[in-house]
Each structure stands twice: as structure tokens, then as C-alpha cells.
N, C-alpha and C positions, 0 to 999 in steps of 0.2 A: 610170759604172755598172759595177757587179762580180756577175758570179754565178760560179757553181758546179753541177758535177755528178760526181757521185760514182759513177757509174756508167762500165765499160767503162775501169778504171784509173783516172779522176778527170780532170775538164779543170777550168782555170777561166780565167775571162776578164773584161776590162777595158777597157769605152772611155774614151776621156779624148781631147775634141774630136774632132778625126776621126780620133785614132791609134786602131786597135784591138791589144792584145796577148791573146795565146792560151798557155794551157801546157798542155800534155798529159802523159797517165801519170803524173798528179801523186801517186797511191798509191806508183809503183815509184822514183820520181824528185822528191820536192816541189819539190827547187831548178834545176829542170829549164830548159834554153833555152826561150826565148819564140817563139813565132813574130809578128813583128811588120805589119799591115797599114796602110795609107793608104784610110780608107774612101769620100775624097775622090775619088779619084784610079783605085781598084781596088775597086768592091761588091762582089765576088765573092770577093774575101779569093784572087787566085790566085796574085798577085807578096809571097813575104816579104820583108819588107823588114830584116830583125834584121841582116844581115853589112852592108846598104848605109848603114845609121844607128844605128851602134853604141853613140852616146851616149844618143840617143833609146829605145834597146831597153832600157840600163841603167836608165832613169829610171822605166820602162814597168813593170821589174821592179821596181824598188823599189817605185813604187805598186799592186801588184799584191801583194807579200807583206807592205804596208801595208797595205791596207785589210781584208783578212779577219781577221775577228774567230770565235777559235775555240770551237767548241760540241761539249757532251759528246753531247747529242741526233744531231747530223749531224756526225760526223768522218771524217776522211779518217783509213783506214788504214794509214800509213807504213810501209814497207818498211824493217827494222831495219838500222844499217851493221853491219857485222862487221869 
């Protein structure tokens, strides 16, 4: 499951079984580090797990900048590089 919110710099987020991934300040940052949870293990989302399961985080992002599908209606406003 994927959603999104565009408010308060942009977050979006991904579960996929019991892993959940987070990305935050996705307006200032879209390729931004994930924060990675074990929903199994921690409900609370309070241990990240991204540095302890590094493959797993990478897989997490890939599904995570796979599955949104982009819309001119609701777009996240990217922060231009220079």
C-alpha cells in the first residue's frame, strides 16, 4: 500500500508485508533517505531500521519511487538543483 501527502514539505510512504518505509521533506529532498520500520516487531514505528538493513531499505526505495505514478492535479513541488 502507497500513499502520499503533500502537506508540511511532502511525506510518502509504503508497506509491503510487514516492512514499512517513510520519506520525508519529499518537496525539498524527493530522493531523500527512507526511514525504514519492522511493523512486526515495532507498531510504533520507533526503532529505524534503514542503517541496520541496508539492502532491504534499498529495495524499499525502489518500490517506493516505483510505484507513484505522477499527477498534474496533485504534484509534489520539487525543490529546483542548482
Amino acid at each position: 500500500m502507497y500513499w502520499e501527502f503533500h502537506e508540511f514539505g511532502g511525506k510518502q510512504a509504503l508497506i509491503k508485508g510487514n516492512w514499512k518505509a517513510i520519506r520525508l521533506n519529499v518537496s525539498q529532498d524527493p530522493k531523500g533517505k527512507i526511514e525504514l520500520y519492522n511493523l512486526k516487531d515495532d507498531v510504533s514505528e520507533t526503532r529505524n531500521l534503514a542503517d541496520k538493513y541496508p539492502c532491504k531499505a534499498r529495495k524499499m526505495t525502489k518500490y517506493l519511487d516505483g510505484v507513484r505514478t505522477r499527477s498534474e492535479i496533485f504534484n509534489f513541488t520539487f525543490k529546483k538543483n542548482k
